[in-house]
N, C-alpha and C positions, 0 to 999 in steps of 0.2 A: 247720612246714609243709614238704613235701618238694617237690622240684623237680617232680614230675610233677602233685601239687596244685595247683603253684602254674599251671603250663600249663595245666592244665584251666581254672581260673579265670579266667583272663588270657582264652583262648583263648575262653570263655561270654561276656567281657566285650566282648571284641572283635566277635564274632558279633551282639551286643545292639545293639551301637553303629552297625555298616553296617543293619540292620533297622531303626533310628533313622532312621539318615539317609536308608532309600529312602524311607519314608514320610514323610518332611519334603519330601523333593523332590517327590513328588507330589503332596502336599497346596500347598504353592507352586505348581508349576505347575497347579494347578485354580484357585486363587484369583488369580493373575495374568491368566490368558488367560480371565476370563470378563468377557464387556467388560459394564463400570456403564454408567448415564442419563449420566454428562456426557462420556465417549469418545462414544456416541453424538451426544451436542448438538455437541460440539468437530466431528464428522464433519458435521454437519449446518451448521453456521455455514461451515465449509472450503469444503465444497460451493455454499451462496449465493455468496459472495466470491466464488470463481472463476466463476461460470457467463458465456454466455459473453452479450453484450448484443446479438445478433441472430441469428436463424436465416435459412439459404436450404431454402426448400421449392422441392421437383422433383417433377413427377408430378404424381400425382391431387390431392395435396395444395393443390398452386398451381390459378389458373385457368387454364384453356384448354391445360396444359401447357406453361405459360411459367412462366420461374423468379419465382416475389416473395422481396423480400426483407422480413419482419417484423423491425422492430427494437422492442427493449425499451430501455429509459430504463436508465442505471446513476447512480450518484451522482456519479461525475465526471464523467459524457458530461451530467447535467442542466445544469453551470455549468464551461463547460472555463476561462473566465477564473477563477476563483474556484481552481479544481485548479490551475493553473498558479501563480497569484500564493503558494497557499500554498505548496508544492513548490522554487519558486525565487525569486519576487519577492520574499516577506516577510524574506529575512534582511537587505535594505538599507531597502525602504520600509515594514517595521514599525516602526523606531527610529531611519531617518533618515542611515542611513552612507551619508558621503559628499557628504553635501550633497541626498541623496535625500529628494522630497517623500511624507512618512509618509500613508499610506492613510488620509482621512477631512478631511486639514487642506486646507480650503479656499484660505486665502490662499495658501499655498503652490503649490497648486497652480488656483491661477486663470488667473496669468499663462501656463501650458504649456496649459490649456486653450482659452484664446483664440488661441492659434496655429494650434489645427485637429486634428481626430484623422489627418489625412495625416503632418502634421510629427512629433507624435507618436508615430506609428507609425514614421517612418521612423528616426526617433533613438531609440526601444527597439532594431528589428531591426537599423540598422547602429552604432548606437553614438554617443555624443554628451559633448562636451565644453563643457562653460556655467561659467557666473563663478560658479554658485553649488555645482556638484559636475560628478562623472562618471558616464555612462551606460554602462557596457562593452557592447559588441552582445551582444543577447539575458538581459541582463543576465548575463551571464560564461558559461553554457550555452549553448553552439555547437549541442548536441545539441537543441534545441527549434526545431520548424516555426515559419514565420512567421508562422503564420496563428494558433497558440497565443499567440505572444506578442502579437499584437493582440488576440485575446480579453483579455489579463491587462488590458493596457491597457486598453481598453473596461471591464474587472473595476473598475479603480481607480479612472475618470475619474468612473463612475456611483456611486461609493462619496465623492467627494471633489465632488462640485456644490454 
């Protein structure tokens, strides 16, 4: 085989090889960017989760052209004590750190129920120190209203009667 043979060959081979590869790449990008059923579903599941749990209607839409406000129900706006207790109460009164009374156990918590849902309340939101554990205020999340944390409370006392 002579040197100009072997060029030509080479040179055929090479030429095959980028016409290989454009059509690899466009065949990839057709089968990539054609969206399936479950991009779709994934798109559609994204969409529920975020929307948003109330609208403000203006205009015609409202009466008399006053705003209303329609709210829709969400899963955490049904039971904010329940969303809170799971999110932050449960990591001490699931299993009891600290001397903390576990969600459901009555005796336990009998005696903080007969002190009143005020004293309660007020020893969740500022914090509370007893003979039998510690209550850090807001259960150690500064970042939670107080009016969530008496929902939690309220979550647990009705779960613990």
């Amino acid at each position: 085989m002579t040197d100009s043979e072997f060029i030509k060959k080479f040179s055929g081979l090479l030429g095959a090889l980028v016409v290989l590869a454009v059509i690899l790449f466009f065949l990839a990008h057709a089968v990539v960017n054609r969206p399936n059923a479950q991009q779709q579903t994934d798109t559609r599941a994204v969409a529920e989760r975020i929307k948003p749990v109330g609208e403000v209607a203006i205009g015609e839409a409202s009466r008399g052209g006053r705003i209303s406000l329609i709210a829709t129900a969400s899963a955490a706006g049904d039971d904010k004590g329940k969303a809170v207790y799971n999110s932050a109460c449960v990591a001490c009164h699931g299993s009891g750190v600290a001397g903390a009374p576990k969600l459901g156990d009555k005796a336990a918590w009998k005696g903080r129920i007969a002190q009143g849902a005020a004293t309660l309340n007020k020893h969740a939101v500022g914090g509370f120190q007893g003979k039998s554990g510690f209550m850090p205020p807001k259960g150690g999340n500064a970042s939670l209203a107080d009016a969530d944390v008496t929902a939690a409370v309220d979550y647990m006392v009705s779960k613990s009667r």
